[in-house]
ROLUMNU-822092 format. One record per residue: residue in three letters; residue number from 1; x, y, z negated of N, C-alpha, C, O, CB in turn. Coordinates in steps of 0.2 Angstrom, whole numbers, plus 5000, padded with zeros to 4 digits. Glycine has a CB too. Layout:
N
<site><code>ala</code><pos>NUM</pos><n_X>X</n_X><n_Y>Y</n_Y><n_Z>Z</n_Z><ca_X>X</ca_X><ca_Y>Y</ca_Y><ca_Z>Z</ca_Z><c_X>X</c_X><c_Y>Y</c_Y><c_Z>Z</c_Z><o_X>X</o_X><o_Y>Y</o_Y><o_Z>Z</o_Z><cb_X>X</cb_X><cb_Y>Y</cb_Y><cb_Z>Z</cb_Z></site>
...
//
This chain:
47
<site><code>unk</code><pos>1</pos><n_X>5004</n_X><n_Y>4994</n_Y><n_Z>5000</n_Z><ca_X>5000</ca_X><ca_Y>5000</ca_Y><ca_Z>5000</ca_Z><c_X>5004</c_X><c_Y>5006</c_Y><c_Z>5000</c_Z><o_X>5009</o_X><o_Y>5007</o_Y><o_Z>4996</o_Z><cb_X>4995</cb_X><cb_Y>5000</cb_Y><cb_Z>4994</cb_Z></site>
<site><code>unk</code><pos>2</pos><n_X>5003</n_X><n_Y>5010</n_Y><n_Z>5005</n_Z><ca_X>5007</ca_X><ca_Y>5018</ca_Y><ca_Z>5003</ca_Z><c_X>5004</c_X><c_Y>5024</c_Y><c_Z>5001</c_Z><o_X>4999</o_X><o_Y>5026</o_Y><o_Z>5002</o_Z><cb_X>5010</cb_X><cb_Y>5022</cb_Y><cb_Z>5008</cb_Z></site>
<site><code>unk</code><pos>3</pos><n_X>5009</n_X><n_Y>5026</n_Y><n_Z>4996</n_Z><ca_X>5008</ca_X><ca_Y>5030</ca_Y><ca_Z>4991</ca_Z><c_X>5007</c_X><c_Y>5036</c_Y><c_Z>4992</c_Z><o_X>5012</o_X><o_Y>5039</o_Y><o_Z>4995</o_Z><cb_X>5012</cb_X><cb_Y>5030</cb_Y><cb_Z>4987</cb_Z></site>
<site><code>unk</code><pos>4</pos><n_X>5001</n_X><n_Y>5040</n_Y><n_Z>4990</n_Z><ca_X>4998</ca_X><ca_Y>5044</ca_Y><ca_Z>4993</ca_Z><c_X>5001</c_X><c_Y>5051</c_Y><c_Z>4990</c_Z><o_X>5005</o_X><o_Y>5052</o_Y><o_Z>4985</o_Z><cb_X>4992</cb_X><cb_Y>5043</cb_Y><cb_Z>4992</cb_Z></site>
<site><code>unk</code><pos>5</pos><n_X>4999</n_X><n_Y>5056</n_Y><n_Z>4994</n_Z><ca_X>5004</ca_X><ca_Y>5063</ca_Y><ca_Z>4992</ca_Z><c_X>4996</c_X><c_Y>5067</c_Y><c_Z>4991</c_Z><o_X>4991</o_X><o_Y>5067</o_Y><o_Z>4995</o_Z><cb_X>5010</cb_X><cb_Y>5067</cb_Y><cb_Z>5001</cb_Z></site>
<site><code>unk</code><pos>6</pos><n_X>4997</n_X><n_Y>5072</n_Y><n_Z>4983</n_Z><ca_X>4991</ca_X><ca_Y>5076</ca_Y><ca_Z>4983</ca_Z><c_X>4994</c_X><c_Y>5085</c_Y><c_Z>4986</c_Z><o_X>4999</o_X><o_Y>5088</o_Y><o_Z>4984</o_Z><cb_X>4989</cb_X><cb_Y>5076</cb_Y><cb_Z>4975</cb_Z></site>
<site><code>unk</code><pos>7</pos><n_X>4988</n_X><n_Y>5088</n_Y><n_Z>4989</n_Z><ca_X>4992</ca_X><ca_Y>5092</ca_Y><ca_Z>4992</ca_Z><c_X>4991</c_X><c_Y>5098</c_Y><c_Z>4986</c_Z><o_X>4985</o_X><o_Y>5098</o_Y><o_Z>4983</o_Z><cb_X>4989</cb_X><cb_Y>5094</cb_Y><cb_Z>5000</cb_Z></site>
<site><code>unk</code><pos>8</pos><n_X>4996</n_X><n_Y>5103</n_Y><n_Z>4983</n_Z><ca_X>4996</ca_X><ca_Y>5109</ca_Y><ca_Z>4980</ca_Z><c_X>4990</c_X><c_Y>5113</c_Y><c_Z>4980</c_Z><o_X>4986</o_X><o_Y>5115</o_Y><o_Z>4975</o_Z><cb_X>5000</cb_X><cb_Y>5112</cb_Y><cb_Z>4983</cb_Z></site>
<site><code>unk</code><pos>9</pos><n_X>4989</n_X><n_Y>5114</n_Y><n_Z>4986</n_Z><ca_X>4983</ca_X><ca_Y>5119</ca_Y><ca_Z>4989</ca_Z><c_X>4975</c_X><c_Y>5119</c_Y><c_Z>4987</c_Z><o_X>4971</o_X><o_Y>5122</o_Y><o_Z>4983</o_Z><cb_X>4983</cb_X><cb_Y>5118</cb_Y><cb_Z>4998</cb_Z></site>
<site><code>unk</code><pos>10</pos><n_X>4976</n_X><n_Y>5111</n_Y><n_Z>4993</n_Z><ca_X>4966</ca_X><ca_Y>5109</ca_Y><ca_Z>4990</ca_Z><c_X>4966</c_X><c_Y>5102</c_Y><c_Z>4987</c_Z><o_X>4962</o_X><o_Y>5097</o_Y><o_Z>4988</o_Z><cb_X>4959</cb_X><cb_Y>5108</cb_Y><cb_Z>4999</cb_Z></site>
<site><code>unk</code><pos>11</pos><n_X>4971</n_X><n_Y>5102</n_Y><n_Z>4983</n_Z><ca_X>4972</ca_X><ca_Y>5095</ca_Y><ca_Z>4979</ca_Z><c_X>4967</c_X><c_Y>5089</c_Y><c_Z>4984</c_Z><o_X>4965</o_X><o_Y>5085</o_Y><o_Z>4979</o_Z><cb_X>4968</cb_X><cb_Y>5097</cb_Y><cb_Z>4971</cb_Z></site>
<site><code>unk</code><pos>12</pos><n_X>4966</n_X><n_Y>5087</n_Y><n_Z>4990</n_Z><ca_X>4965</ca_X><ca_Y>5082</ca_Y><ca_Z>4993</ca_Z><c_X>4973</c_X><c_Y>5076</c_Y><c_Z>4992</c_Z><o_X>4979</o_X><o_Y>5076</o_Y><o_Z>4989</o_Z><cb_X>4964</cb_X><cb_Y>5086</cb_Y><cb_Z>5000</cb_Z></site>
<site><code>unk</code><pos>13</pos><n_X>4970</n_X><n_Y>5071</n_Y><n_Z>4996</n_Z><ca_X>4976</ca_X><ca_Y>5069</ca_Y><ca_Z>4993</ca_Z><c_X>4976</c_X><c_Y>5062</c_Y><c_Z>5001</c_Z><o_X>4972</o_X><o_Y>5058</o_Y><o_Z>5002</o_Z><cb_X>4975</cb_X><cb_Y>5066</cb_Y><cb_Z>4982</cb_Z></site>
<site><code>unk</code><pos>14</pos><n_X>4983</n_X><n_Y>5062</n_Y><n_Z>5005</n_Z><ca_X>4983</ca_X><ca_Y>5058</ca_Y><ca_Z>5008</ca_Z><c_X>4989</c_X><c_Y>5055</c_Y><c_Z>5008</c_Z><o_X>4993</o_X><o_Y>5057</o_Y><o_Z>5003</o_Z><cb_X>4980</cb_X><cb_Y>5060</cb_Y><cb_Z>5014</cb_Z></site>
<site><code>unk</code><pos>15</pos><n_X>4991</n_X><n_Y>5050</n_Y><n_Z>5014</n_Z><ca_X>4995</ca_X><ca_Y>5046</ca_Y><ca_Z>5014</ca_Z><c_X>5001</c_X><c_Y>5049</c_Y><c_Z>5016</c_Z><o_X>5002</o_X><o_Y>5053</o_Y><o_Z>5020</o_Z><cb_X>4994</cb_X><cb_Y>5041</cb_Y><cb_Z>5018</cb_Z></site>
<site><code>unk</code><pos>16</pos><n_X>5007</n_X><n_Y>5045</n_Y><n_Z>5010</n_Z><ca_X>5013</ca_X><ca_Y>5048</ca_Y><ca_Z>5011</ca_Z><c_X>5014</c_X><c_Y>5049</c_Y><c_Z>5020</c_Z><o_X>5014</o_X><o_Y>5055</o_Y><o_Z>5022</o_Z><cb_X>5019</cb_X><cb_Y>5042</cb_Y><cb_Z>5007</cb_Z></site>
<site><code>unk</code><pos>17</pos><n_X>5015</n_X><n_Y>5044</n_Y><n_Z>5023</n_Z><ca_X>5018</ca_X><ca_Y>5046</ca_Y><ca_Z>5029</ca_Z><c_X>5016</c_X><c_Y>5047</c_Y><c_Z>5034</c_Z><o_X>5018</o_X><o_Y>5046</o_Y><o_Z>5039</o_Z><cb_X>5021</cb_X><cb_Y>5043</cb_Y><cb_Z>5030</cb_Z></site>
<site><code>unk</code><pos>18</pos><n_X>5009</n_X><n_Y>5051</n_Y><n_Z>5033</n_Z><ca_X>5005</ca_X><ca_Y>5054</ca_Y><ca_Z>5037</ca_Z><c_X>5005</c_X><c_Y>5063</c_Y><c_Z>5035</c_Z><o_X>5003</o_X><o_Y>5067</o_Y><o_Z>5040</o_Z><cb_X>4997</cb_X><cb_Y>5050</cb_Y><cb_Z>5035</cb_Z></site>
<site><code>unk</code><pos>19</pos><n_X>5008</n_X><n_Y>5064</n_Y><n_Z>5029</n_Z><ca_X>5009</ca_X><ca_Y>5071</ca_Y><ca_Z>5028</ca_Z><c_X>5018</c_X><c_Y>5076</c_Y><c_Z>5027</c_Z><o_X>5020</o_X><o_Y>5082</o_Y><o_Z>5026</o_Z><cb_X>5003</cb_X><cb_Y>5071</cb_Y><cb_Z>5023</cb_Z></site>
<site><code>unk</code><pos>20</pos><n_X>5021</n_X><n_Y>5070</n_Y><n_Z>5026</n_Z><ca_X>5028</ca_X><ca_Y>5070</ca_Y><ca_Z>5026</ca_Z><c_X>5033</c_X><c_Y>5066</c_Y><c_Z>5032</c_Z><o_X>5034</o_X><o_Y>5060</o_Y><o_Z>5033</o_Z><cb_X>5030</cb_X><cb_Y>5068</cb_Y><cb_Z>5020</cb_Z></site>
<site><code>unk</code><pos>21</pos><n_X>5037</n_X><n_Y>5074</n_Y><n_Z>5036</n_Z><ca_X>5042</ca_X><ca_Y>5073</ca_Y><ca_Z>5040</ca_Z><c_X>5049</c_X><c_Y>5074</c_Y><c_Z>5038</c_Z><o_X>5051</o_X><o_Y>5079</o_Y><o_Z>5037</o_Z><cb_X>5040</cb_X><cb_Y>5077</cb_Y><cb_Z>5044</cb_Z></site>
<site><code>unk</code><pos>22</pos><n_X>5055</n_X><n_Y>5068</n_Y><n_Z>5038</n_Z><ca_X>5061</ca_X><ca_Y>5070</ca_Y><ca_Z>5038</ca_Z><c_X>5066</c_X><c_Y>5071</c_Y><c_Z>5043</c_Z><o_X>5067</o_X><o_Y>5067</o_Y><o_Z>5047</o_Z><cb_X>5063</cb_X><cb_Y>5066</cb_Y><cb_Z>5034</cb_Z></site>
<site><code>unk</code><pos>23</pos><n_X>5069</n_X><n_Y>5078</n_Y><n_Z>5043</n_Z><ca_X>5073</ca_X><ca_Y>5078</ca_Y><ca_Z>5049</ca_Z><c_X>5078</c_X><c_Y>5076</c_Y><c_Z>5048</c_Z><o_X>5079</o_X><o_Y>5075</o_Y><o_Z>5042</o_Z><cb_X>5074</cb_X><cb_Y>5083</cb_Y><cb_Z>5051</cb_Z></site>
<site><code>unk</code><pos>24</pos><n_X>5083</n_X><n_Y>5075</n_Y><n_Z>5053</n_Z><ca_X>5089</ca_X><ca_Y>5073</ca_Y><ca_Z>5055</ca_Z><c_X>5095</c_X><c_Y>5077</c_Y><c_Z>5050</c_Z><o_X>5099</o_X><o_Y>5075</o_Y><o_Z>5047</o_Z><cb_X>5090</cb_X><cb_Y>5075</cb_Y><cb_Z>5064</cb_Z></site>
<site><code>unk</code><pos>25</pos><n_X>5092</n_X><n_Y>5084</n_Y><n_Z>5050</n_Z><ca_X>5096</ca_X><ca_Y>5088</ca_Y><ca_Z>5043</ca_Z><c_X>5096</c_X><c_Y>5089</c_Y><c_Z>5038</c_Z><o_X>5099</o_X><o_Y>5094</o_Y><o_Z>5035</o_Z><cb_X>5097</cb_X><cb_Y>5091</cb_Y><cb_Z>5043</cb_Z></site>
<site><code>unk</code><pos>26</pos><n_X>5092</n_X><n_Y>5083</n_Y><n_Z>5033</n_Z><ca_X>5091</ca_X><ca_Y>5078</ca_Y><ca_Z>5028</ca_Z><c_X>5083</c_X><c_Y>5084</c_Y><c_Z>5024</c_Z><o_X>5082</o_X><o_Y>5084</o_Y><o_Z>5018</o_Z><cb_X>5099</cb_X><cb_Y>5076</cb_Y><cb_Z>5022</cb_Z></site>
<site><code>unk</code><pos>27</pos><n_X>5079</n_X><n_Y>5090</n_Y><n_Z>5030</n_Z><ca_X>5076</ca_X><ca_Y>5093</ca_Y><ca_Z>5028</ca_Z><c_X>5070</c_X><c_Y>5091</c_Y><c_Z>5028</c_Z><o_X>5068</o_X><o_Y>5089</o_Y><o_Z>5034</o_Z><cb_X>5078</cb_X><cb_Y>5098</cb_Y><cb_Z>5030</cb_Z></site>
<site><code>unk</code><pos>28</pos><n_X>5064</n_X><n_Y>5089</n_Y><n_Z>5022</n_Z><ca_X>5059</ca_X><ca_Y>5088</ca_Y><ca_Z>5022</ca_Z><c_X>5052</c_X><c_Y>5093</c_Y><c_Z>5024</c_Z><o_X>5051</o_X><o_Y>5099</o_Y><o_Z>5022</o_Z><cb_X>5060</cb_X><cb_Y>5086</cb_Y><cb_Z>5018</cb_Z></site>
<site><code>unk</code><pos>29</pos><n_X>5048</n_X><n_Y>5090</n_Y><n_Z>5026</n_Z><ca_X>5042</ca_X><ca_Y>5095</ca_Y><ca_Z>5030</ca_Z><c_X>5033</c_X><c_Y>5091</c_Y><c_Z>5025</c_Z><o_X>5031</o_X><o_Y>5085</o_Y><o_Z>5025</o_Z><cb_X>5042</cb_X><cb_Y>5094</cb_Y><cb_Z>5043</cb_Z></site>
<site><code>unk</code><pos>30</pos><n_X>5033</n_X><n_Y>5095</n_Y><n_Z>5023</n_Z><ca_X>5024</ca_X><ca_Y>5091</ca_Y><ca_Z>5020</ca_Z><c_X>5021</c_X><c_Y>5098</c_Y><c_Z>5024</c_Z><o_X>5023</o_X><o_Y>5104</o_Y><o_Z>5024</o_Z><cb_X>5020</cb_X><cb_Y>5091</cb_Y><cb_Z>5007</cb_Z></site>
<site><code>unk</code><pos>31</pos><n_X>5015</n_X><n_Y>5093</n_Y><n_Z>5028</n_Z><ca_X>5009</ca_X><ca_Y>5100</ca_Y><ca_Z>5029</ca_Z><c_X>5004</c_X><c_Y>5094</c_Y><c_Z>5029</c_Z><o_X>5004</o_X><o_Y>5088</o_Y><o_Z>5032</o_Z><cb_X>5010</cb_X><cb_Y>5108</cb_Y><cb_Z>5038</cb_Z></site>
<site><code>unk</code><pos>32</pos><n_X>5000</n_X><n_Y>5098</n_Y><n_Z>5027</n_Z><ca_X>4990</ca_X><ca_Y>5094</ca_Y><ca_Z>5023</ca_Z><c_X>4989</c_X><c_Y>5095</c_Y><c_Z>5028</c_Z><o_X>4991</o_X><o_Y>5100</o_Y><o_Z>5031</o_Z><cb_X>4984</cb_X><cb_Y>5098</cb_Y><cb_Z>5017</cb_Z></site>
<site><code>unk</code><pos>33</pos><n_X>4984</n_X><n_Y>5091</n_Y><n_Z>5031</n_Z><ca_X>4980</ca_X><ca_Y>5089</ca_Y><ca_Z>5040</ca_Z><c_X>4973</c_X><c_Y>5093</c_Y><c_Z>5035</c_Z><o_X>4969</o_X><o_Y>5095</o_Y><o_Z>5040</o_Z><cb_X>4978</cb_X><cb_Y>5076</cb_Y><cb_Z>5044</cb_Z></site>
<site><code>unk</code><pos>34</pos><n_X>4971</n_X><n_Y>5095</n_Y><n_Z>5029</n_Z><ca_X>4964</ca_X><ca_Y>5096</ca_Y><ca_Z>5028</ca_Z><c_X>4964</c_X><c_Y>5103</c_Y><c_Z>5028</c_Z><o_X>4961</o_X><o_Y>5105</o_Y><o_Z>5033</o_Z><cb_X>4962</cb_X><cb_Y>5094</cb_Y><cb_Z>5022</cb_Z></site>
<site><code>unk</code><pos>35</pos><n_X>4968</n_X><n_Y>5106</n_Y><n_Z>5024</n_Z><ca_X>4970</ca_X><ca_Y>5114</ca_Y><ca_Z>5025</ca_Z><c_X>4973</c_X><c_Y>5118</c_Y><c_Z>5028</c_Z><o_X>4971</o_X><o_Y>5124</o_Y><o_Z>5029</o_Z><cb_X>4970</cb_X><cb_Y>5116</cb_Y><cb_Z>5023</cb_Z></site>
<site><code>unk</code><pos>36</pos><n_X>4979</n_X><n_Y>5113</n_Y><n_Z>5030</n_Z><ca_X>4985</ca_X><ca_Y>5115</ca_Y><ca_Z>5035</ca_Z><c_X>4991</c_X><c_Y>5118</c_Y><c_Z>5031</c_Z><o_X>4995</o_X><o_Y>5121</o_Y><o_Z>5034</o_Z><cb_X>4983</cb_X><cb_Y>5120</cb_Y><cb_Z>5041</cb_Z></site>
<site><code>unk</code><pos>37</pos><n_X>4992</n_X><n_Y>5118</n_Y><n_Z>5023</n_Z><ca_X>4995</ca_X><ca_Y>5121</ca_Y><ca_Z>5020</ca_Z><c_X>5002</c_X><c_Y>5118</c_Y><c_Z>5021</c_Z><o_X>5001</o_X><o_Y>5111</o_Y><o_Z>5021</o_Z><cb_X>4993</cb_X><cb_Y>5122</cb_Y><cb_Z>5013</cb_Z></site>
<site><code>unk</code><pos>38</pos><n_X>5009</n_X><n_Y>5120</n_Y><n_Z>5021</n_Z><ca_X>5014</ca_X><ca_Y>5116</ca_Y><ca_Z>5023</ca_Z><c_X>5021</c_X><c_Y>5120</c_Y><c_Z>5016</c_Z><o_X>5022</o_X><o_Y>5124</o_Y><o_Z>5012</o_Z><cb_X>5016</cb_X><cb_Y>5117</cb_Y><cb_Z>5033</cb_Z></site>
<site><code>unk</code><pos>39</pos><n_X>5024</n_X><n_Y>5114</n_Y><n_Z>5019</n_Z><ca_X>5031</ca_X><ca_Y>5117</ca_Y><ca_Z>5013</ca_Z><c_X>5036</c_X><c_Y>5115</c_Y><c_Z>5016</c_Z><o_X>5037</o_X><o_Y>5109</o_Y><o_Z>5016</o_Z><cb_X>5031</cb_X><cb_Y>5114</cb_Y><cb_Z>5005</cb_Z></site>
<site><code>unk</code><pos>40</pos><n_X>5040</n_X><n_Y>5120</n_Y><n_Z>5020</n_Z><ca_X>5047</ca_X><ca_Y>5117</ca_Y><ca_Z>5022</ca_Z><c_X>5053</c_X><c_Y>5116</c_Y><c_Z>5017</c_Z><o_X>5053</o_X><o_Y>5119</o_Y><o_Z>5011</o_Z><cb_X>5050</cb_X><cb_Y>5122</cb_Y><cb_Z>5028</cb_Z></site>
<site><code>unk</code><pos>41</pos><n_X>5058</n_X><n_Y>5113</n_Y><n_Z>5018</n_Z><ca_X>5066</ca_X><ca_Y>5112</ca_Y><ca_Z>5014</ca_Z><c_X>5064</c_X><c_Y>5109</c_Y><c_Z>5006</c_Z><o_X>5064</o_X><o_Y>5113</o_Y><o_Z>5002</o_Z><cb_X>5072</cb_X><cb_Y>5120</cb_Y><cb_Z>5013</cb_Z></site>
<site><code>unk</code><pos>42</pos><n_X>5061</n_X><n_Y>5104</n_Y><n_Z>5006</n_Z><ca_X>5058</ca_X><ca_Y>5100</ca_Y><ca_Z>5002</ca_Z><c_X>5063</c_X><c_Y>5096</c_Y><c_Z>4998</c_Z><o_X>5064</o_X><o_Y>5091</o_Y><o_Z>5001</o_Z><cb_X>5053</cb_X><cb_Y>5095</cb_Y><cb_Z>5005</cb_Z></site>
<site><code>unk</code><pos>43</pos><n_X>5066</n_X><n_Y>5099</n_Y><n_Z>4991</n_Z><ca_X>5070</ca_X><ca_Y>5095</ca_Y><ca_Z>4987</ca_Z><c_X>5071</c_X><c_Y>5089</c_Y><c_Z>4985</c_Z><o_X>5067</o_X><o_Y>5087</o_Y><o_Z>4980</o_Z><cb_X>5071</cb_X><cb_Y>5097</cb_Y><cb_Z>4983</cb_Z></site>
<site><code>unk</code><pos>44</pos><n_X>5077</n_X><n_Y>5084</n_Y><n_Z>4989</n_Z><ca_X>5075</ca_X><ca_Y>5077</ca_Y><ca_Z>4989</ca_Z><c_X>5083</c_X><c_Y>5075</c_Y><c_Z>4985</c_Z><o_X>5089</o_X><o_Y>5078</o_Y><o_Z>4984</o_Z><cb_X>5073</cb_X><cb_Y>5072</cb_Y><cb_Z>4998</cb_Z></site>
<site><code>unk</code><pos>45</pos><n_X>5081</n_X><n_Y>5070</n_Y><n_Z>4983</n_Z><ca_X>5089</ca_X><ca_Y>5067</ca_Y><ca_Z>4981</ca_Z><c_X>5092</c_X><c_Y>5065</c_Y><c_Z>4985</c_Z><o_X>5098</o_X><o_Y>5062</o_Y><o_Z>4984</o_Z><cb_X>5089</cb_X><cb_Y>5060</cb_Y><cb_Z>4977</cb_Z></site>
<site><code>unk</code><pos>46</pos><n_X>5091</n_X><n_Y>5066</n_Y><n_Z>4991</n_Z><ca_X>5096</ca_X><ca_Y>5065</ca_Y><ca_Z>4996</ca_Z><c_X>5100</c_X><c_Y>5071</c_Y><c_Z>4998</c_Z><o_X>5105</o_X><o_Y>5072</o_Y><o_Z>5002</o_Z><cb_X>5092</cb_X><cb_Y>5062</cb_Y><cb_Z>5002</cb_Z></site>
<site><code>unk</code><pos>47</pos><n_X>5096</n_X><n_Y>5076</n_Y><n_Z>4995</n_Z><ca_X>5100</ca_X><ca_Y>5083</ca_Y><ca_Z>4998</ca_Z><c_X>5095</c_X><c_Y>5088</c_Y><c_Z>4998</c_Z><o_X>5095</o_X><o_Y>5094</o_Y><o_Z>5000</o_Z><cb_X>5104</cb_X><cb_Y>5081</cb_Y><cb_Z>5008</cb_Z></site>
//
């Protein structure tokens, strides 16, 4: 099962990898398909 992501905005809440993109330059992207709220350079343990 994958673990779902609640969004900030309108507290909906959907599938990790339906709302999170990782780039090639270890920079993460979330944007909510409900309200369209997004958040670039998403602090990961990877960088």
């Amino acid at each position: 099962m994958m673990p779902v992501v609640h969004c900030p905005k309108c507290n909906r809440e959907e599938a990790l990898d339906r709302v999170l993109t990782a780039q090639s330059n270890q920079n993460v992207i979330y944007k909510c398909p409900h309200c369209a709220y997004s958040k670039r350079q998403i602090h990961t343990s990877k960088g």
